[in-house]
DRENVO-210000 format. One record per residue (C-alpha): x negated, y, z; residue number from 1. Coordinates in steps of 0.05 Angstrom, whole numbers, always signed. Each point is the difference from the previous one (the first is absolute). Example, Ala and Ser with C-alpha at 12.3 -4.5 7.8 and 13.67 -1.06 7.14 Angstrom:
<pts>
-246	-90	+156	1
-27	+69	-13	2
</pts>
This chain:
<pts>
+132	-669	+852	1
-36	+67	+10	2
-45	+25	-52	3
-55	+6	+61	4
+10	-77	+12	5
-10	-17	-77	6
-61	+35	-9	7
-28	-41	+59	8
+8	-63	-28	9
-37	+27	-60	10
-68	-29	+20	11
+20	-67	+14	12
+30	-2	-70	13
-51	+13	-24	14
-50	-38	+30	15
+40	-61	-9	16
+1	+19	-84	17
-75	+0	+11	18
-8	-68	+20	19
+41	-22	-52	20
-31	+37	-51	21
-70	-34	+30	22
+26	-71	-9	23
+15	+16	-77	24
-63	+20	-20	25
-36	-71	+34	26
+60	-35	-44	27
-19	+43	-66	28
-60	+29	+1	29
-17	-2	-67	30
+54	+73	-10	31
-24	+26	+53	32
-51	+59	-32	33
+58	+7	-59	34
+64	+42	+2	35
+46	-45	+20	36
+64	+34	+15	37
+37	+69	-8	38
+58	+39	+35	39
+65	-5	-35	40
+45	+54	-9	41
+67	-38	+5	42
+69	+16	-26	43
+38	-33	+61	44
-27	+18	+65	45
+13	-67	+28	46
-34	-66	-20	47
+35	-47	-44	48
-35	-60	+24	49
+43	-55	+50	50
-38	-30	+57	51
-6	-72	-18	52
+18	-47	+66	53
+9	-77	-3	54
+59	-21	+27	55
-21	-9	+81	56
-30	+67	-8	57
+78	+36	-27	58
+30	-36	+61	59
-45	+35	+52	60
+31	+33	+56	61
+4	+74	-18	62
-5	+48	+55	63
+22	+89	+9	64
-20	+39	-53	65
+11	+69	-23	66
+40	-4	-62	67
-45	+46	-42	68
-14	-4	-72	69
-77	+8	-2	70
-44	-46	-44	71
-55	-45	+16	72
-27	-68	-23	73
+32	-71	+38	74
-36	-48	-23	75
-14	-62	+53	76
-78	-17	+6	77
-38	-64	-2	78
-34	-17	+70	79
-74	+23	-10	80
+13	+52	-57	81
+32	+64	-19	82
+38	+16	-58	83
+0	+66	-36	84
+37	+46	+36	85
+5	-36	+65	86
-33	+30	+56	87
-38	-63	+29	88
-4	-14	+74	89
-33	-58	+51	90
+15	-67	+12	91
+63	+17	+38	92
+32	+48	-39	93
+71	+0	-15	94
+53	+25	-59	95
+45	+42	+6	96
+76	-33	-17	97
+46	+53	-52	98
+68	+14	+20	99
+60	+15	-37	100
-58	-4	-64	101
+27	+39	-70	102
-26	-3	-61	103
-60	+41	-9	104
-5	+15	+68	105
-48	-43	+43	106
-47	+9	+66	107
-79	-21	+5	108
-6	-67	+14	109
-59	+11	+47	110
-20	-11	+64	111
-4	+73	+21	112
+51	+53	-3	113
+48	+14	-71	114
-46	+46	-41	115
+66	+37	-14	116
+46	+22	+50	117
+69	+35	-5	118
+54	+25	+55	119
-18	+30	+63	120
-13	-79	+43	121
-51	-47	-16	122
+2	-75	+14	123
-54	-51	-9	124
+20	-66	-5	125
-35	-70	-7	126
+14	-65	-37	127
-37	-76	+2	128
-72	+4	-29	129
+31	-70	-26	130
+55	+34	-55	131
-54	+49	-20	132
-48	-46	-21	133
+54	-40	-37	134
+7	+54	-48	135
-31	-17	-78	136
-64	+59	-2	137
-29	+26	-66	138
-64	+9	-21	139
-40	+35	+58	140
-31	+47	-47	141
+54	+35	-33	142
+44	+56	+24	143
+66	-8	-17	144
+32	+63	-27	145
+45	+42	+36	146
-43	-9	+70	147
-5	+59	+38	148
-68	+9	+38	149
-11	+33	+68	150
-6	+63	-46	151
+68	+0	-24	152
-34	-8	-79	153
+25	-66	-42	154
-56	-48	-29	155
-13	-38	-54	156
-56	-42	-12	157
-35	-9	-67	158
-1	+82	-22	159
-45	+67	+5	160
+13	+40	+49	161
+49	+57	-6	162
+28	+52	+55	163
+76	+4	-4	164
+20	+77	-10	165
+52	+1	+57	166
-10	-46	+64	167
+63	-39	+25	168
+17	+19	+68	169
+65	-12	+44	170
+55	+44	-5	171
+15	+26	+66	172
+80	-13	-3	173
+22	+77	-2	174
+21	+10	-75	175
+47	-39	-44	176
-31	-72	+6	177
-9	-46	+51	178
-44	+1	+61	179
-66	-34	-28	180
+9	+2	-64	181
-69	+3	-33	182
-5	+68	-53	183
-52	+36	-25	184
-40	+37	+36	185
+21	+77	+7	186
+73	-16	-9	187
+22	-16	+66	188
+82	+9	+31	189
+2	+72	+14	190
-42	+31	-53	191
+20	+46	-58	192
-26	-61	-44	193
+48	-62	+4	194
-29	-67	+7	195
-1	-61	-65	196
+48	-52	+20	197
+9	-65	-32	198
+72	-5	-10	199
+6	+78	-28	200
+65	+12	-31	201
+12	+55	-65	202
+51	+36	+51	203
-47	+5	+57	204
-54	+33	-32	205
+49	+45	-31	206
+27	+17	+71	207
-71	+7	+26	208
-27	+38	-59	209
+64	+52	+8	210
-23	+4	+71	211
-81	+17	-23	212
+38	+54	-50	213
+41	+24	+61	214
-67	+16	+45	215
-38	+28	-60	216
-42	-66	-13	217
+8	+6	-83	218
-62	-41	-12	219
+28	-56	+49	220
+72	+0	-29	221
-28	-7	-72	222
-35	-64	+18	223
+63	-27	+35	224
+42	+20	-58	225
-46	-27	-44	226
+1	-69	+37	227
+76	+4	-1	228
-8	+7	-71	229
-47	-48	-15	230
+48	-53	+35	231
+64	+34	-36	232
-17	+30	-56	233
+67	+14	-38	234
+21	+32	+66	235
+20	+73	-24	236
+5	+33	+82	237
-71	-34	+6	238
-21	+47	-56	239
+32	+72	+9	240
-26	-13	+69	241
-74	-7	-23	242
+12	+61	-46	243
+21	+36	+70	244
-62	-12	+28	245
-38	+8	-68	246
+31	+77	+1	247
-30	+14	+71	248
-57	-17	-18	249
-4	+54	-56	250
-1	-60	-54	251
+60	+24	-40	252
-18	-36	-68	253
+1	-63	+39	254
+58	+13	+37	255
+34	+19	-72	256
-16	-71	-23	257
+24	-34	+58	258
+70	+39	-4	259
+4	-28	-74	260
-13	-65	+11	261
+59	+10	+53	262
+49	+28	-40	263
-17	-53	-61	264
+7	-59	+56	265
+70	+32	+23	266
+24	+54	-43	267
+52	+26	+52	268
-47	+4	+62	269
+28	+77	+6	270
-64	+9	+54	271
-47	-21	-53	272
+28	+53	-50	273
+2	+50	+51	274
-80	-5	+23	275
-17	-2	-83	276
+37	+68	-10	277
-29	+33	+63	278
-73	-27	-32	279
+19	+25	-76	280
+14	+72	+44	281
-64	+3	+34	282
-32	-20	-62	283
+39	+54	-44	284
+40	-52	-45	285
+61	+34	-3	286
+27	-49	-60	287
-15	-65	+39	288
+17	+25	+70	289
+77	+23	-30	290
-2	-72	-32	291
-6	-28	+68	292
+21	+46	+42	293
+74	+5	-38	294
+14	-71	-19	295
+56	-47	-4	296
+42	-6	+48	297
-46	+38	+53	298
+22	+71	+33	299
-67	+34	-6	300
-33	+35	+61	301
+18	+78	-1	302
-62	+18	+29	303
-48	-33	-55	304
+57	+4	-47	305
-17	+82	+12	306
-74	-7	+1	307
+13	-35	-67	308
+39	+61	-29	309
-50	+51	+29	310
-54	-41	-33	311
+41	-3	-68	312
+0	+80	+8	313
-73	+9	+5	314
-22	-46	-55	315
+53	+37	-45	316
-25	+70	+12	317
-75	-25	-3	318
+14	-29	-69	319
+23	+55	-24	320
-57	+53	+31	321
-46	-49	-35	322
+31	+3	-70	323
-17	+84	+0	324
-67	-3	+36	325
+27	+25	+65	326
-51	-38	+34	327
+10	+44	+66	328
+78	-18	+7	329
-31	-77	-15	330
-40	+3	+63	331
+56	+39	+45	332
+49	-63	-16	333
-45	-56	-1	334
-18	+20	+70	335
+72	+5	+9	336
+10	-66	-21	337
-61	-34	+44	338
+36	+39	+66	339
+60	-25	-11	340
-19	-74	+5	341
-44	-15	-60	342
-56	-7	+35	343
-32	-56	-32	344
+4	+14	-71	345
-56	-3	-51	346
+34	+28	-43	347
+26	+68	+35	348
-77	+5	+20	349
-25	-2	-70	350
+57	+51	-20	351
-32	+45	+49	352
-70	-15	-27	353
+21	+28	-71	354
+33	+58	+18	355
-65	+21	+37	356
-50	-27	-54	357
+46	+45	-46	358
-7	+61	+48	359
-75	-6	-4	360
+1	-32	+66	361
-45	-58	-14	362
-36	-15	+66	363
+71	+7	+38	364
+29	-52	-52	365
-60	-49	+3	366
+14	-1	+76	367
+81	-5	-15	368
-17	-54	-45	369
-49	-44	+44	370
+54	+3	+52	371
+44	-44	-47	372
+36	-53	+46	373
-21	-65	-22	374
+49	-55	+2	375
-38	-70	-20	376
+51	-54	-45	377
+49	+57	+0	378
+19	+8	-75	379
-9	-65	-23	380
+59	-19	+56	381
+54	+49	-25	382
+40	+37	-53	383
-52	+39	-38	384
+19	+81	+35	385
-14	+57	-54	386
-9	+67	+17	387
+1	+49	-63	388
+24	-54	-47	389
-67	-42	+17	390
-14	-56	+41	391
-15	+26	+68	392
-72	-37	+13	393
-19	+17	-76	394
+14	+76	+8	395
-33	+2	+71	396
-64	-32	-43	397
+8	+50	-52	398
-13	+61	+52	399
-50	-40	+29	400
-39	-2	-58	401
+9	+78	-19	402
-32	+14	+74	403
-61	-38	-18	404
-7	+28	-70	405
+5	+67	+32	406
-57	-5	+46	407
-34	-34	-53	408
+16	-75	+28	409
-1	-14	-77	410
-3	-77	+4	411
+49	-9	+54	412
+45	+40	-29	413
-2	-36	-66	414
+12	-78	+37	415
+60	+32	+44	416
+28	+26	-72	417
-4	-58	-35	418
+37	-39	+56	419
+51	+65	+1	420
+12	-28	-70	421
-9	-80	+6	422
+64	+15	+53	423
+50	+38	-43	424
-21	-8	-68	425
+58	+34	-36	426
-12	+68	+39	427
-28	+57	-46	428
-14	+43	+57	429
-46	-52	+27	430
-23	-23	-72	431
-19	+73	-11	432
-42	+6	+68	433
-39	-61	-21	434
-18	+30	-64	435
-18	+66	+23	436
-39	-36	+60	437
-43	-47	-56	438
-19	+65	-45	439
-21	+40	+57	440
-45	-51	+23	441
-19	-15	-70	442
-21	+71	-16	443
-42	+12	+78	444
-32	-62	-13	445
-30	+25	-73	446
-10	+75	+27	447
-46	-38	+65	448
-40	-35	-63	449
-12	+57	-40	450
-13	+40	+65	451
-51	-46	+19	452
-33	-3	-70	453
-7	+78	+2	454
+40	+17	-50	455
+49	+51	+34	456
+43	+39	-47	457
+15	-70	-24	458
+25	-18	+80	459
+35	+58	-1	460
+44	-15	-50	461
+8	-68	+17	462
+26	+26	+78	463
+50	+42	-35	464
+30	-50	-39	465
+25	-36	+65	466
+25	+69	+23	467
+45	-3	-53	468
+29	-60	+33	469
-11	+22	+65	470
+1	+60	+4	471
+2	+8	+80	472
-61	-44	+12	473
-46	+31	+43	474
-68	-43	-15	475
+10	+17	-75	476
+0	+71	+9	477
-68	-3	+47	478
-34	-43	-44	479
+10	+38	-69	480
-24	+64	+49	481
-53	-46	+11	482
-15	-3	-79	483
+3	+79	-3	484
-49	+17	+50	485
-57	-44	-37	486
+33	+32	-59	487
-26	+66	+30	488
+86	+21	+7	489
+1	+19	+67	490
+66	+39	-10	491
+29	-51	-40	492
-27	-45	+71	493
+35	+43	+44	494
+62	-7	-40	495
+3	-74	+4	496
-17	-3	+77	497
+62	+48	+10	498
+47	-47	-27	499
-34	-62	+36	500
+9	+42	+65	501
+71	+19	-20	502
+21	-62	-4	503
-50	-27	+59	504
-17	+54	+47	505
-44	-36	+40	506
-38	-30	-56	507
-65	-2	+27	508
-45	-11	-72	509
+33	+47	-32	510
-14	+58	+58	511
-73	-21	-8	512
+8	+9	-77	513
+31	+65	+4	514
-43	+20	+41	515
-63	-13	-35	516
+38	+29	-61	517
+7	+75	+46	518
-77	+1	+13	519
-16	-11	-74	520
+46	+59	-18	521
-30	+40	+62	522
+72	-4	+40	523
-44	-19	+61	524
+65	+30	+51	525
+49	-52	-32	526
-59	-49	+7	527
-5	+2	+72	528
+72	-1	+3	529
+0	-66	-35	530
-62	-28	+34	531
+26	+17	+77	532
+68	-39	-23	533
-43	-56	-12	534
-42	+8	+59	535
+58	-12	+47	536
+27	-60	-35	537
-78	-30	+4	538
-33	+28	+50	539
-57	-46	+5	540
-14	+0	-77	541
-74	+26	-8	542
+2	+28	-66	543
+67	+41	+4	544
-25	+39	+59	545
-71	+14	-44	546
+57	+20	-51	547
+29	+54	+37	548
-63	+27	+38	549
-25	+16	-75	550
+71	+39	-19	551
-10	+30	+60	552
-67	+30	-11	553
+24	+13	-66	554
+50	+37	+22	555
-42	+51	+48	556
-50	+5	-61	557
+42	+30	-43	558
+43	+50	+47	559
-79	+29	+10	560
-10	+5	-70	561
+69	+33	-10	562
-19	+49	+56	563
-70	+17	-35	564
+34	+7	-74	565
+54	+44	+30	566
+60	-52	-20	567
+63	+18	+43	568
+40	-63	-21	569
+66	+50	-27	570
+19	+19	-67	571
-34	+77	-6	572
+46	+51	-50	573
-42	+49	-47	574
+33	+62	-21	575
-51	+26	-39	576
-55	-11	-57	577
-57	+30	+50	578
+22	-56	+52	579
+10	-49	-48	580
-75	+22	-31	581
-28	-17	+68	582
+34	-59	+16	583
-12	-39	-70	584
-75	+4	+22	585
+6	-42	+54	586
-48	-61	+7	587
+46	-60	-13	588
+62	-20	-29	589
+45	+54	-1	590
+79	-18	-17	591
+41	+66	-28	592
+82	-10	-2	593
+24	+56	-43	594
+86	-1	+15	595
+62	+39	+10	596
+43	+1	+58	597
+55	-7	-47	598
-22	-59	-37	599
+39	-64	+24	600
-64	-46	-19	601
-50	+50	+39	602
+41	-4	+58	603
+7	-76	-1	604
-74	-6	-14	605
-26	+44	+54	606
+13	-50	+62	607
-43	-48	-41	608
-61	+48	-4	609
+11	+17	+80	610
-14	-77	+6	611
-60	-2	-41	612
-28	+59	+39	613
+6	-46	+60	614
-34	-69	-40	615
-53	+31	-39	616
-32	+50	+58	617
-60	+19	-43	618
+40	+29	-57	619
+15	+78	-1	620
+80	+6	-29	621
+24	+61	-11	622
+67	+36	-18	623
+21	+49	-45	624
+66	+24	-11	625
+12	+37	-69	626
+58	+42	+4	627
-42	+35	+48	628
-68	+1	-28	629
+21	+14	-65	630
-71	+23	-22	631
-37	-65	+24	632
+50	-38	-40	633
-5	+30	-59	634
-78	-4	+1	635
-3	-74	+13	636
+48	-2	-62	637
+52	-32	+47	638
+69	-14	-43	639
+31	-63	+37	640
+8	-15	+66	641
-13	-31	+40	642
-79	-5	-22	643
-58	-29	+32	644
-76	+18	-14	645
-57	-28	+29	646
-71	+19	+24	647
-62	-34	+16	648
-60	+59	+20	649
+30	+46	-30	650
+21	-30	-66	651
+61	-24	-26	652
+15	-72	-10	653
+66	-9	-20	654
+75	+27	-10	655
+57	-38	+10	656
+72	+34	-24	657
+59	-42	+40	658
-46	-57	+30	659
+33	-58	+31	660
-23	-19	+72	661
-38	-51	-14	662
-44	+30	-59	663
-14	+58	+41	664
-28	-28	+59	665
-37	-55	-48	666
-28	+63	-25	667
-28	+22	+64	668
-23	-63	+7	669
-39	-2	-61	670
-39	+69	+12	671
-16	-5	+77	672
-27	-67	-11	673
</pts>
């Protein structure tokens, strides 16, 4: 019968359900306003239930029928009512006789047309009114279950209401079952999804999920396999075949577990062995992939047998690189070890992430690091894999925690040690992290209180105690600079932000710090350096751009006032006492550097004073040599070089024999402030 021709008789259906529906409610009215039935979702697309016939009623003449297997209810009625799931009809209705009837499979018993048809004809045949009413009828107002209505749904009396996920609808005959089978809906012959049949078998769905795999389907041929399973579960093919599909679908840790539970099922299932070595490659587990890979009584595969000895190479030379700090060489082979096949290992990634968090690199190995494969169930399935004599997943953990310390991720980094250590407790390395990990935090958490509380030098000291655990954390260093600019230390500030920014280039707080640390010692040029950094990382931040438009201004101010005062910026020589007469009169600070040109300490000194010309604008330095102006020498008493003496309007300060660098331009400090 057509599909056009079915949906035609549609109406009548369900006209006649109508009726019948109408002469329940006179018969039980008092359910009527309550929830009386809902749609069951059944296992077996086919009702269970057996048409009950007296015995005139089984010896009715049958007549042609399509020998389909489609579902509906058979029940003979009573003359002058209609039994659940009948479709009633007048006085002179007739049933339909059952040919050739099977178990579970039964027509309408009706008056009208079968409410399911099957096969491409379509007869309608009639039987005595006498042998229908002989039949034994049950209560009028139940519905027996396993009925199927006019809209293909199965009802039960007696229950809320409740819409079945998936409709049942009739399988059009084009895929692996027969023609008019009922399946679910969406799973029709012909698609990529194959239908649900009763009388599935463990090799079937193998074949059919090998056939999803085949066409790409991997989500389809893991819930065949996983039928197959479910039905054979020792069934070692059933499971390397799942860990197939698992692989394809990127879930490697799964697919490692299924593999193992194939090889423990059948220890010689060669395939199985094979697929775990490839995994232990891609995963960098050069120990457990030669376990597999080489065992008994297998010839190993020469191209992952190679892949397995080029892996072997790179983890060799990488040890080694790490054990003298060559963290470069660490990061050429690691990559050399991910493009070679090793594309999914944690702990290659986190190798990489060291060597760069060593080389100062700390953004590049937070993003190395965050790009860790993650592989759910994975090492609770398997040999424990160690990479530098510690468990693989602890020692991943352990880099993971020095990221976060380094950008000042204190607590993370602390839970991520601990569970470094919980997972290989006999490791020293990893013991050692811990404890270095638990006094840093220790000693930021007590620098933050005394910080807060006001009492800075305190702080201070208190920051550099975890420096001397950690000595390349970058937060530590910015706050203790933080300590020495209340302190009034702006140098010592400065200092401090260096090393945060040598270690973190593109700390942003510590660029503001430094900054603010220039202006204070009158550096405004290095402060709009800092301050335009900034304003390119934030662009919208209000306050940095107020920031640098006040350098700026700063900056302008002070080239006028070193045009009015005569300042030239360079380092002027004096050759004479009448010069030198002139010159010490000067409004200002004034900065003398008596030296020799053959004096190893004047000549490394000098650069030094060429940079100070450059920071402190608004101070007058001067040079004079003494092997040439012998007489100025010796009347400024001059008997060591090399020899600093300072003026502030026109008297002198200070001398300094053989300053360091840092007391001299503290020095400066002191009297232009």
């Amino acid at each position: 019968m057509s599909h056009s021709r079915r949906l035609s008789l549609e109406p009548a259906i369900t006209g006649r359900f109508r009726d019948s529906l109408s002469l329940q409610r006179h018969d039980n009215d008092d359910v009527i306003n309550k929830p009386d039935f809902r749609e069951l979702d059944l296992g077996s697309p086919v009702s269970t239930l057996m048409p009950r016939v007296s015995t005139s009623s089984a010896a009715a003449t049958p007549t042609s029928s399509s020998g389909s297997s489609g579902s509906a209810s058979g029940k003979p009625s009573v003359a002058g009512k209609s039994h659940s799931g009948e479709i009633p009809g007048g006085p002179g209705s007739v049933m339909p006789a059952v040919k050739n009837l099977k178990p579970g499979h039964r027509r309408s018993s009706s008056t009208g047309k079968p409410l399911i048809f099957s096969g491409s004809s379509f007869s309608h045949s009639a039987t005595s009114h006498s042998s229908a009413t002989s039949a034994v009828s049950p209560s009028p107002a139940v519905l027996p279950a396993g009925n199927i209505c006019p809209s293909g749904r199965i009802l039960k009396t007696g229950m809320a209401t409740r819409s079945s996920t998936r409709a049942e609808t009739l399988c059009t005959g084009t895929g692996n079952y027969g023609h008019g089978n009922v399946v679910r809906s969406g799973s029709g012959g012909g698609s990529n999804h194959p239908a649900r049949a009763d009388n599935e078998s463990p090799e079937e769905l193998k074949r059919l999920g090998n056939d999803m795999y085949r066409r790409g389907n991997f989500s389809e041929a893991l819930s065949l396999y996983d039928r197959a399973i479910s039905l054979s579960p020792e069934n070692a093919a059933f499971r390397s075949n799942r860990a197939a599909a698992l692989t394809a679908s990127g879930r490697l840790g799964e697919a490692v577990k299924e593999c193992l539970e194939a090889v423990r099922l059948d220890p010689s299932y060669s395939r199985a062995h094979q697929r775990l070595a490839s995994l232990y490659l891609r995963l960098g587990e050069a120990e457990n992939a030669r376990r597999h890979l080489c065992f008994s009584g297998q010839c190993p595969d020469q191209t992952d047998l190679q892949r397995l000895q080029t892996l072997e190479k790179h983890l060799r030379r990488c040890c080694e690189a790490r054990k003298i700090g060559d963290w470069r060489t660490v990061v050429k082979e690691t990559d050399a070890a991910i493009a070679n096949g090793a594309d999914s290992s944690p702990q290659l990634v986190a190798c990489k992430a060291e060597a760069l968090l060593r080389l100062n690199q700390i953004e590049d190995s937070d993003f190395c690091i965050s790009s860790i494969p993650r592989h759910d169930h994975y090492y609770h399935t398997q040999p424990q894999a160690k990479l530098f004599g510690m468990v693989a997943e602890a020692y991943v953990l352990c880099i993971q925690s020095q990221v976060d310390m380094a950008l000042g991720r204190f607590e993370s980094g602390v839970v991520k040690a601990e569970r470094a250590a919980m997972l290989d407790q006999t490791n020293p390395e990893l013991v050692s992290v811990l404890n270095n990990v638990k006094m840093v935090v220790k000693a930021r958490t007590r620098g933050n209180e005394l910080f807060s509380s006001g009492r800075y030098s305190d702080a201070s000291v208190a920051y550099g105690d975890g420096l001397k655990q950690d000595g390349s954390n970058s937060v530590l260093y910015c706050n203790r600079a933080a300590c020495w600019y209340k302190l009034g230390l702006w140098e010592k500030s400065v200092e401090d932000c260096n090393q945060a920014l040598k270690i973190h280039p593109s700390y942003i707080k510590a660029l503001l710090r430094r900054a603010a640390s220039y202006g204070k010692l009158g550096r405004w040029e290095d402060a709009v350096r800092d301050y335009e950094f900034v304003r390119r990382e934030l662009p919208g931040d209000s306050e940095v751009a107020e920031s640098l438009e006040r350098a700026k201004i700063a900056v302008m101010n002070r080239s006028q006032e070193s045009k009015s005062f005569g300042y030239n910026n360079q380092v002027e020589a004096v050759s004479n006492l009448d010069k030198f007469k002139n010159v010490v009169s000067l409004p200002g600070v004034s900065v003398f550097h008596f030296k020799s040109s053959s004096n190893r300490q004047c000549e490394e000194i000098s650069p030094f004073i060429n940079t100070l010309c450059l920071r402190y604008p608004l101070v007058h330095f001067f040079m004079v040599d003494v092997e040439e102006s012998l007489a100025l020498a010796k009347a400024e008493s001059i008997r060591k070089v090399p020899t600093f003496k300072m003026y502030k309007n026109g008297d002198k300060v200070k001398e300094m024999i053989c300053p360091s660098h840092q007391f001299l331009e503290d020095s400066i400090k002191h009297f232009l402030l």
